[in-house]
GUROTOR-354548 format. One record per residue (C-alpha): residue in three letters; x, y, z; residue number from 1. Coordinates in Angstrom, 3 decimals, m for minus. Each point is the difference from the previous one (the first is absolute). Layout:
+-------+----------+----------+----------+--------+
! marza !       c1 !       c2 !       c3 ! drenza !
+-------+----------+----------+----------+--------+
!   ALA !        X !        Y !        Z !    NUM !
...
+-------+----------+----------+----------+--------+
This chain:
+-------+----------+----------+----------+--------+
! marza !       c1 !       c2 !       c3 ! drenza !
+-------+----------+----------+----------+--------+
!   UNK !  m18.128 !   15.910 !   m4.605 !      1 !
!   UNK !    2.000 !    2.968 !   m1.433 !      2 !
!   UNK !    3.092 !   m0.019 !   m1.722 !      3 !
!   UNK !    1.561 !    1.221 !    2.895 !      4 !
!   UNK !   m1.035 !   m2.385 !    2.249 !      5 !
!   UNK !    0.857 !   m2.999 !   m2.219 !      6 !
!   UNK !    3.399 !    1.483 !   m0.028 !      7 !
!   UNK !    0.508 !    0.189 !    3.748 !      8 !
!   UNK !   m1.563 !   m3.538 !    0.421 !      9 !
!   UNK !    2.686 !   m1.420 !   m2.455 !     10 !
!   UNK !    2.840 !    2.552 !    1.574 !     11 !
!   UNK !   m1.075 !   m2.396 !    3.311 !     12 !
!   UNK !    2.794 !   m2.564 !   m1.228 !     13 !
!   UNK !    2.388 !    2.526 !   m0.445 !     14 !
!   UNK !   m0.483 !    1.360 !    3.520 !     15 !
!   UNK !   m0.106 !   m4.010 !    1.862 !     16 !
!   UNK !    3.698 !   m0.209 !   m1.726 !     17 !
!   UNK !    1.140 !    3.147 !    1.346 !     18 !
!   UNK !   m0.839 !   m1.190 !    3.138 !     19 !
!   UNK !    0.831 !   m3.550 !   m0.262 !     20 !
!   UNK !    3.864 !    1.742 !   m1.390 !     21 !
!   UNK !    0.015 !    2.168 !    3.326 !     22 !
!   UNK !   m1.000 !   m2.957 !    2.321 !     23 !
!   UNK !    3.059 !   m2.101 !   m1.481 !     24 !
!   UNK !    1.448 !    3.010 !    0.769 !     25 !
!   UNK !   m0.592 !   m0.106 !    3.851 !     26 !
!   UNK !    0.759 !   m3.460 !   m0.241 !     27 !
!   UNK !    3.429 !    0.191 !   m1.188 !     28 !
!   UNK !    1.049 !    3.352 !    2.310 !     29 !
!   UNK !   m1.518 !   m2.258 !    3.081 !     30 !
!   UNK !    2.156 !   m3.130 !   m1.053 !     31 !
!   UNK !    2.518 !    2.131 !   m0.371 !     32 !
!   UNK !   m0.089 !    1.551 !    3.296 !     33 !
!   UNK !   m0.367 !   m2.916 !    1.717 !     34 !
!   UNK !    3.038 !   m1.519 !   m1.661 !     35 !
!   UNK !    1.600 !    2.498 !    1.285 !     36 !
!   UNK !   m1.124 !   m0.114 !    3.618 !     37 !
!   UNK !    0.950 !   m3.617 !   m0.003 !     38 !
!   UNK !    3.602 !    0.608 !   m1.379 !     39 !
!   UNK !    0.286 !    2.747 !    3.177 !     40 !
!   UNK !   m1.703 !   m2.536 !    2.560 !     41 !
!   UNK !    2.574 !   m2.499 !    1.705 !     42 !
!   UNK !   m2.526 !   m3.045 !   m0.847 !     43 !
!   UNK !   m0.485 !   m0.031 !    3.559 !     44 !
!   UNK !   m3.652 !    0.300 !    0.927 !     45 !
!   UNK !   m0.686 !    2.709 !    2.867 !     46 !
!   UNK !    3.021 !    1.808 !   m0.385 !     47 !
!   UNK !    0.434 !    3.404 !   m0.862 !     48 !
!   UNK !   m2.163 !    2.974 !    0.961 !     49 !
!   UNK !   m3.034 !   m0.955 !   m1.668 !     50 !
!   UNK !   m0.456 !   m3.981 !   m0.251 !     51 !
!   UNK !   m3.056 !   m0.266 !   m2.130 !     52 !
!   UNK !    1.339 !    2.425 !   m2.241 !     53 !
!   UNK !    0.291 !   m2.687 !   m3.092 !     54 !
!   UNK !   m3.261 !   m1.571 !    0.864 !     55 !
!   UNK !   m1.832 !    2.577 !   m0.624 !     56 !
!   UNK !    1.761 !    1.013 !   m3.376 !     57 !
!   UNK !   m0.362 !   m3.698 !   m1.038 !     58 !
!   UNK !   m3.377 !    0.544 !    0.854 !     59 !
!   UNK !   m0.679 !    3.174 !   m2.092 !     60 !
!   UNK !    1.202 !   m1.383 !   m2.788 !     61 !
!   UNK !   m2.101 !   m3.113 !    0.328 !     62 !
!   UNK !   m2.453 !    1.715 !    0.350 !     63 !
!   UNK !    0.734 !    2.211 !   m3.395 !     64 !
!   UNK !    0.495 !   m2.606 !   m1.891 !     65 !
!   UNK !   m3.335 !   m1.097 !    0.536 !     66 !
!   UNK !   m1.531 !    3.228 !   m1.065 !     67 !
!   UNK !    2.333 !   m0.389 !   m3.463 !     68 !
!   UNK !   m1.396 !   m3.402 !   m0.115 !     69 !
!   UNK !   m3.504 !    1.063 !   m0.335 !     70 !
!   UNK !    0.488 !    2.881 !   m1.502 !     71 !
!   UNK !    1.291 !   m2.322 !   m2.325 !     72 !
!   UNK !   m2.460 !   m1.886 !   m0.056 !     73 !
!   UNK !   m2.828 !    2.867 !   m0.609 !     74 !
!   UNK !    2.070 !    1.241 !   m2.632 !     75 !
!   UNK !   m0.202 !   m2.515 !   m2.357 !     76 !
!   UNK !   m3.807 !   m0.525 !    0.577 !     77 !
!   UNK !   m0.238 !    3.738 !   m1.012 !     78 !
!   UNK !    2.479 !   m1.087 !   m3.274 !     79 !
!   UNK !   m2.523 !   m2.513 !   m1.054 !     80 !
!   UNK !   m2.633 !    2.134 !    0.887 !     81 !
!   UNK !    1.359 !    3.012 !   m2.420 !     82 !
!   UNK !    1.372 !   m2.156 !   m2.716 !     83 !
!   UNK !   m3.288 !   m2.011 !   m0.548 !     84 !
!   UNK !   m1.650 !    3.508 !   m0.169 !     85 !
!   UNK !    2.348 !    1.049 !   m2.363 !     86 !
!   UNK !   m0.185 !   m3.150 !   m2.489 !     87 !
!   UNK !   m3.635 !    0.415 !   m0.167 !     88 !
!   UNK !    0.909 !    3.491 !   m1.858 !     89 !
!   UNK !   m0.505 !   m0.749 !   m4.247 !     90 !
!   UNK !    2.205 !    1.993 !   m1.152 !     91 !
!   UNK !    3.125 !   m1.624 !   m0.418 !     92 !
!   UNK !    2.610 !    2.930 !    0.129 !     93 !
!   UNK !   m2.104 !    1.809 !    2.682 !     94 !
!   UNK !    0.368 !   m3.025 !    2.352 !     95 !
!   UNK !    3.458 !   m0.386 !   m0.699 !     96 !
!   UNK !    0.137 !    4.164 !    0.975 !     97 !
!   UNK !   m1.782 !   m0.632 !    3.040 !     98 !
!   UNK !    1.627 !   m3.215 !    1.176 !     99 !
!   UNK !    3.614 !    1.832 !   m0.442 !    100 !
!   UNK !   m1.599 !    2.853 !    2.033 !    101 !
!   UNK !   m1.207 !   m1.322 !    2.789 !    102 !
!   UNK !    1.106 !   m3.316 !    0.355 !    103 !
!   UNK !    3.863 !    0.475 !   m1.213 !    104 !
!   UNK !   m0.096 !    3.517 !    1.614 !    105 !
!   UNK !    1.891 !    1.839 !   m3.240 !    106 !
!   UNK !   m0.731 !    3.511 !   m0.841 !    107 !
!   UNK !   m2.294 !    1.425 !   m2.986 !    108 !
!   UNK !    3.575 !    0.839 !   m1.851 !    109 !
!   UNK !    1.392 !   m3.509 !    0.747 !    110 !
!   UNK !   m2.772 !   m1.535 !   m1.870 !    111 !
!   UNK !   m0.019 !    1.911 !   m2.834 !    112 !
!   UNK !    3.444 !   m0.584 !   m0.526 !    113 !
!   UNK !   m0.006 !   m3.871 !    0.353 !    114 !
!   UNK !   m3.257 !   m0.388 !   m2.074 !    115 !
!   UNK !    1.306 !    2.440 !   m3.027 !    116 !
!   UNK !   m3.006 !    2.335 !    1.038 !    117 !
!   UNK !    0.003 !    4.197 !    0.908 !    118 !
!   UNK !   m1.083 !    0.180 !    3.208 !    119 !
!   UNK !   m3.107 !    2.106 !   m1.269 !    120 !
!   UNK !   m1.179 !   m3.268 !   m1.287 !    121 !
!   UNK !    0.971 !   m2.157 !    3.195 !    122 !
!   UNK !   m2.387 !    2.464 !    1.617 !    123 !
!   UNK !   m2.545 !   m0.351 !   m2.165 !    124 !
!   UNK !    0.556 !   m4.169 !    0.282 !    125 !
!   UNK !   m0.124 !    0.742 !    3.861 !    126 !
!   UNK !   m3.131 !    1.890 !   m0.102 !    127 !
!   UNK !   m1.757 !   m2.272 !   m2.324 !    128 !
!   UNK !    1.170 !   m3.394 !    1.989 !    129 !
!   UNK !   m1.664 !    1.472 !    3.127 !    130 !
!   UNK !   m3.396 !    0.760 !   m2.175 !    131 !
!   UNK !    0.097 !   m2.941 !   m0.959 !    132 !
!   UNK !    0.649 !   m1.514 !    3.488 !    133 !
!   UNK !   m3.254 !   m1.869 !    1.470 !    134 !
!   UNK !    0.061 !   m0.254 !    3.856 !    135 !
!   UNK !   m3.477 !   m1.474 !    0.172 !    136 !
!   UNK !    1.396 !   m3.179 !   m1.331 !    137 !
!   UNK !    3.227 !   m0.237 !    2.304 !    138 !
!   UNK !   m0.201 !   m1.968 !    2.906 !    139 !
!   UNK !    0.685 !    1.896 !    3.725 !    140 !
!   UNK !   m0.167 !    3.141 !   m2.828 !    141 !
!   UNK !   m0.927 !    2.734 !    2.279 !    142 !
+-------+----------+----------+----------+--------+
């Protein structure tokens, strides 16, 4: 496995949180709405121009919060997944590079400046942790 490739496999956390962030997203917009559509209905069921109306937003958003419950789910699986990958790195320093990376999401500059490095040397760290990293050994690695 390239470089490259062990980089996009460990980016794969980064991407299940953006997703799992845009899903509680949705969730809150649809709870929102249908707070809304409750506050305008008379608590009268059938009245008004379009009776199911609220049943169906309540069941959007049931059903969205059961995506954002498995995505959830799937992204901490992928967490363990990259973190075990990444502790298996020797280097000290270039684990703690790539775990900042890819698991706290922080850019090359942030790390540098919170480990006392110039970020020449965080790329070097970077480059050398995923050298180092062995995918043959990780479990569900693929």
């Amino acid at each position: 496995m390239t470089v490259k490739e062990k980089s996009l496999w460990l980016m794969q956390y980064r991407t299940a949180l953006d997703q799992e962030r845009f899903l509680e997203e949705e969730v809150q917009s649809l709870n929102s709405d249908a707070q809304r559509m409750t506050t305008r209905l008379t608590g009268m069921p059938g009245t008004g121009p379009n009776p199911d109306r609220l049943s169906r937003a309540v069941e959007r958003l049931d059903a969205a919060r059961a995506q954002l419950d498995s995505q959830i789910e799937a992204c901490m699986g992928i967490r363990c997944k990259v973190a075990r990958a990444i502790s298996a790195v020797p280097n000290l320093t270039a684990r703690e590079v790539l775990r900042r990376r890819y698991v706290d999401g922080q850019s090359y500059a942030e790390i540098a400046d919170e480990m006392g490095l110039v970020e020449r040397r965080v790329y070097q760290l970077h480059r050398m942790g995923l050298q180092k990293l062995e995918p043959e050994k990780q479990a569900g690695f693929q």
